[in-house]
N, C-alpha and C positions, 0 to 999 in steps of 0.2 A: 259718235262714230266718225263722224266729219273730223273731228279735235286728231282723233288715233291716226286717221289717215293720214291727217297733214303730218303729225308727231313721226308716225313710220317711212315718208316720204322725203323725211329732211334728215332719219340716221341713214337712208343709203345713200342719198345727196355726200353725207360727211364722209360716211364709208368708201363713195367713192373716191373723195378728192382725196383722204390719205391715201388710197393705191396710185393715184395719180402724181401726189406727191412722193411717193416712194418715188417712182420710174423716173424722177429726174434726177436722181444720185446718178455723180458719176461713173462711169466703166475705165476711169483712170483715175487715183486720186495720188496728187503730191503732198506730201506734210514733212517739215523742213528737210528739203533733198531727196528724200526716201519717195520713190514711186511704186503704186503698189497697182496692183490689179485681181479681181476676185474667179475663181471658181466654181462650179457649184456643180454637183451631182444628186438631183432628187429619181427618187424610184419606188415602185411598191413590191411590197412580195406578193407572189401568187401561191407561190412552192406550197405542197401541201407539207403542213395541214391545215393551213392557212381558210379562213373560209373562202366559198367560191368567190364569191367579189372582191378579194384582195386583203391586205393588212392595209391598213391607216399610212399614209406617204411619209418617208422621209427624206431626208436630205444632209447631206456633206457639204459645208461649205471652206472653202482654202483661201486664205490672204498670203496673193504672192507676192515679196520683195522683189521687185525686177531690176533699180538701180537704186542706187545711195546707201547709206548708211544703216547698219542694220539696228532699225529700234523694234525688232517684232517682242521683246521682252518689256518692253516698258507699254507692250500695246493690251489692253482686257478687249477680248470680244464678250459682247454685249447679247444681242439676239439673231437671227435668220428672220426674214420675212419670205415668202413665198405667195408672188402674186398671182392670179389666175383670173381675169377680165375687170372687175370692179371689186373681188374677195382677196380677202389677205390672209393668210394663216402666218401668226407671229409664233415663233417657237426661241426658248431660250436653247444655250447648247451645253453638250458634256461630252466629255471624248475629247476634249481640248489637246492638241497635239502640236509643239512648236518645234523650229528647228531655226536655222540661220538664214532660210531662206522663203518660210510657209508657215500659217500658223493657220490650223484646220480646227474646227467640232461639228458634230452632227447633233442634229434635232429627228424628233420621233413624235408617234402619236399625231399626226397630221389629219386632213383632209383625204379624202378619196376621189380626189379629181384624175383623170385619166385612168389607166396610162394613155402616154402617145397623145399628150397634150403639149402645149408649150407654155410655159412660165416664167415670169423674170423671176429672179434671185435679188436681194439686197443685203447684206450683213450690217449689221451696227456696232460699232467698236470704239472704243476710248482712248484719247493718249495724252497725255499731259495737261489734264482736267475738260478735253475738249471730246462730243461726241461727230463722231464723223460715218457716212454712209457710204455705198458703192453697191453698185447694182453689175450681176450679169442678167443679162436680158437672153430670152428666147430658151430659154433650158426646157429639154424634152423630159418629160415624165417619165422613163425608163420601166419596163413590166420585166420584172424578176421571178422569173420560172426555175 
């Protein structure tokens, strides 16, 4: 019982440090010239017919081109994290939506943390064999009635 405990005691140990290492992506990221910055819109539904305690969270996340060069085409987004104290729900995305200056997906099937919580956001994304992260921090949980 003693063995389980310490076993249990050291995946939230790890569990933590990945959320912790998420939060240090940056909220600005350069990659050759092109500076990007992220978005993020998570929410639940409430709307009926939804059950009374909500639908499962989701989230919209946007990579904005703010200056240089536009490579959002040669960029794959990868996954959505969404942090909440030492938990992380990873979600891949679909809805993928590019244009010359934004390239968005949403993730579904979440968590039921909040609403009217705060979460960081991180996206993970590819680009010229390299993975690269970005975090919006402080995102509110949004209650969709």
């Amino acid at each position: 019982m003693k063995q389980l405990f310490s076993l249990f005691a050291i995946s939230i140990l790890l569990f933590a440090c990945n959320a912790n290492e998420l939060r240090t992506s940056p909220t600005v990221l350069n990659i050759n010239g092109s500076t990007f910055t992220l978005d993020a819109y998570v929410w639940r539904d409430f709307s009926p017919p939804t059950e009374s305690n909500g639908d499962p969270m989701r989230s919209t996340v946007t990579l904005n081109l703010i200056s240089g060069p536009e490579i959002l085409n040669n960029i794959h987004l990868v996954r959505q994290y969404v942090i909440m104290n030492d938990e992380v729900w990873a979600a891949d995305l679909y809805d993928l939506t590019i244009n010359s200056s934004s390239y968005s997906g949403t993730s579904a099937n979440g968590t039921k943390w909040g609403p009217d919580v705060l979460v960081d956001v991180v996206l993970e994304f590819t680009y010229d064999g390299k993975t690269y992260k970005i975090l919006a921090p402080n995102i509110n949980v949004e209650k969709v009635e």
